[in-house]
RODO-649627 format. One record per residue (C-alpha): z, x, y; residue in one letter; residue number from 1. Coordinates in nm, 3 decimals, decimal comma, m for minus. Each point is the difference from the previous one (the first is absolute). Example, Ala and Ser with C-alpha at 12.3 -4.5 7.8 and 13.67 -1.06 7.14 Angstrom:
# residues 2
R       c3       c1       c2  domar  guvex
R    0,780    1,230   m0,450      A      1
R   m0,066    0,137    0,344      S      2
This chain:
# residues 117
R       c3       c1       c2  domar  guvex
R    0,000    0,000    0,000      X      1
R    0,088    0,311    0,222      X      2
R   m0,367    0,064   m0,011      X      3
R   m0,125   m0,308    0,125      X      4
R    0,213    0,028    0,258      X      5
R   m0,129    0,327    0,102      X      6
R   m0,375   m0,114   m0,027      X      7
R   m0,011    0,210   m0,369      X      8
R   m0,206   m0,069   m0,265      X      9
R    0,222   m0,258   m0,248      X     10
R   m0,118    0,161   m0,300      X     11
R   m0,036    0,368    0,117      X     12
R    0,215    0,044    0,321      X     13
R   m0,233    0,274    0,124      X     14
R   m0,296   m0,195    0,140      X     15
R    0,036   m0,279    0,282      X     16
R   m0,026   m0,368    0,024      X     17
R   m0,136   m0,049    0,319      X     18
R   m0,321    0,105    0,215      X     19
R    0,110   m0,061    0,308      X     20
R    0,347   m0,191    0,111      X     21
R   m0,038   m0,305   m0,192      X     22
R   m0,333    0,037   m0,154      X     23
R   m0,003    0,093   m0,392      X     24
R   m0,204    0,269   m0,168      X     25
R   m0,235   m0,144   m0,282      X     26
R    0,162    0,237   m0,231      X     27
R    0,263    0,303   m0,011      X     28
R   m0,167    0,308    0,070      X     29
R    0,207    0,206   m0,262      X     30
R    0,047   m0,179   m0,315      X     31
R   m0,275   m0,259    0,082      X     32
R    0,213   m0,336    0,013      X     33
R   m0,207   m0,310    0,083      X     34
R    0,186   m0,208    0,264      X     35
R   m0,201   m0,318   m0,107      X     36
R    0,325   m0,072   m0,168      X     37
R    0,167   m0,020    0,363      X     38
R    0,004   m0,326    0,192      X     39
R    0,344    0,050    0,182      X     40
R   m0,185   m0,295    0,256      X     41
R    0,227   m0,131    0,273      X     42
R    0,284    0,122   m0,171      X     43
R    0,098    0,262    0,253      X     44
R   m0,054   m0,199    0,286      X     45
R    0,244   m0,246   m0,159      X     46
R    0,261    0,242   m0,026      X     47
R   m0,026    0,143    0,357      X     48
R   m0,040   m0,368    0,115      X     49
R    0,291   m0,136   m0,182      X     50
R    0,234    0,336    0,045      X     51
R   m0,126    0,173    0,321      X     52
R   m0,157   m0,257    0,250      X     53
R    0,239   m0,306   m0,005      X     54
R    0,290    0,263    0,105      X     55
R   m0,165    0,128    0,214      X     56
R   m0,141   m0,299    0,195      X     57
R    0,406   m0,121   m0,065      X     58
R    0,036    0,330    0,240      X     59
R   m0,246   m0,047    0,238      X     60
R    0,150   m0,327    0,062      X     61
R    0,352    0,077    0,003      X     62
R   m0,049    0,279    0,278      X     63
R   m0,258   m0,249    0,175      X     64
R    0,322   m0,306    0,009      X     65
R    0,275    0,291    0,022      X     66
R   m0,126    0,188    0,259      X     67
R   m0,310   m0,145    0,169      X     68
R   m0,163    0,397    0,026      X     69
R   m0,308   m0,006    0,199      X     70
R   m0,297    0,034   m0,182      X     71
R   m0,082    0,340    0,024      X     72
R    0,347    0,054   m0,230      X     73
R   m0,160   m0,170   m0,231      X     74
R   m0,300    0,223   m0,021      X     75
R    0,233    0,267   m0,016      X     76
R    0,267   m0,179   m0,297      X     77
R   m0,187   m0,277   m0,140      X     78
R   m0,307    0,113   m0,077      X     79
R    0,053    0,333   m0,149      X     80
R    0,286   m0,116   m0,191      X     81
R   m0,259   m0,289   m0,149      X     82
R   m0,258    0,242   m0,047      X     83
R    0,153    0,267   m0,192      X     84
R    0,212   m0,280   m0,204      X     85
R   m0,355   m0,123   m0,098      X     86
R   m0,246    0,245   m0,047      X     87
R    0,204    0,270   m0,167      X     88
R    0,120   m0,165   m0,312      X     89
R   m0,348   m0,148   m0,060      X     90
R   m0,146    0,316   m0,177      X     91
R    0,322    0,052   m0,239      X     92
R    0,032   m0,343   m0,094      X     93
R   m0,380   m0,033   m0,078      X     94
R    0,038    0,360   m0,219      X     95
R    0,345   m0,136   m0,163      X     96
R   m0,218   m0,317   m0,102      X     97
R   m0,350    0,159   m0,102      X     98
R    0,295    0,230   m0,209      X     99
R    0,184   m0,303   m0,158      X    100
R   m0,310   m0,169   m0,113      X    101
R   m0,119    0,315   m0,178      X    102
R    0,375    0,063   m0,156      X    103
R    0,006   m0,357   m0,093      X    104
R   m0,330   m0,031   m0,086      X    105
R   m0,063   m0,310    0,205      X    106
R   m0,350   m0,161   m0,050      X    107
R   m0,230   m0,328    0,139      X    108
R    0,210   m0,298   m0,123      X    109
R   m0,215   m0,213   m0,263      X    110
R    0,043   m0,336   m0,231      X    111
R    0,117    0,064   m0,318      X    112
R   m0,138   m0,182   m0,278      X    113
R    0,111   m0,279   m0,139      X    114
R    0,110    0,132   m0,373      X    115
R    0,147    0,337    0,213      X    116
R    0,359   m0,008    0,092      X    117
């Protein structure tokens, strides 16, 4: 999991995950993982939504009623504080995902037929 995190390779831990900040690479460049297995799809957002952006809108607000700050103090508090809440945790989450469904082995959901269990 440490790997994914890091933006490692889940079955290697030498090559990389991504291509850019969010974008995935078709396949690890060292052992020469596919990533079609990886649909992490708005699961990070989720995350960041649910754990980073409600507090801190619940902060933006509270100094807003608490101390009614100009708005240049909120350029200068607000918006960085939403900002790096946001965007950093984006990449590890995504990683830590791509990772789980490759650990877990996670694949397309389907209908099982009727004589399976």
């Amino acid at each position: 999991m440490r790997a994914g995190v890091l933006g490692h390779c889940p079955r290697c831990g030498k090559g990389h995950i991504f291509d850019g900040f969010l974008k995935m690479r078709d396949a690890c460049e060292v052992c020469g993982l596919d990533y079609a297995f990886a649909d992490p799809a708005d699961g990070p957002a989720f995350f960041v939504l649910c754990f980073a952006c409600v507090p801190s809108v619940i902060l933006t607000l509270w100094i807003e009623l608490a101390f009614n700050p100009p708005f240049w103090v909120h350029l200068l508090t607000s918006l960085p504080f939403l900002l790096i809440t946001c965007l950093l945790p984006l990449r590890p989450l995504k990683g830590w995902l791509v990772a789980s469904q490759f650990y877990f082995k996670a694949r397309q959901g389907r209908l099982a037929p009727a004589d399976e269990p």
